[in-house]
Residue, then its C-alpha position, 0 to 999 in steps of 0.5 A: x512479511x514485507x511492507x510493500x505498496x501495489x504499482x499499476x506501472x513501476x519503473x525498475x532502476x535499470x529502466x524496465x517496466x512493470x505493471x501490476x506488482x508489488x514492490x517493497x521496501x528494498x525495490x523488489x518487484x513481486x507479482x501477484x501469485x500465478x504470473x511468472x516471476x522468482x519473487x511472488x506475492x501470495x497473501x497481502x493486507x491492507x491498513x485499517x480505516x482511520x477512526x471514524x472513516x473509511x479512509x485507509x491511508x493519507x498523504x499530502x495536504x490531507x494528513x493533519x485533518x484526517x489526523x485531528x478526525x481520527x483523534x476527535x472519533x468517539x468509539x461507537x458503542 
């Protein structure tokens, strides 16, 4: 298992394109499973929600608020 992020477009350093793919940590672009490529994507996760929301990751300005809702969510019960 490799952490990787979904691209709509990815740009390779050697310039080419890609649309649709996953690229992980090292720059590799896979494709979704059934499209040709030596590097496929077969089963992926997402990160869980946040606690007390329905937001799955952050970035930016709004990381300290989401952050201090997360810590201040009560279990539900």
């Amino acid at each position: 298992m490799r952490p990787m992020v979904f691209m709509t477009l990815h740009r390779s350093e050697d310039g080419a394109e890609h649309r649709d793919c996953f690229v992980d940590s090292d720059g590799i672009v896979r494709l979704p499973h059934g499209l040709a490529s030596a590097e496929t994507v077969t089963h992926w996760a997402e990160l869980p929600t946040l606690p007390g929301g329905t937001t799955h990751l952050v970035l930016g300005k709004g990381v300290q608020s989401a952050l201090q809702n997360a810590w201040d969510a009560r279990p539900l019960t």
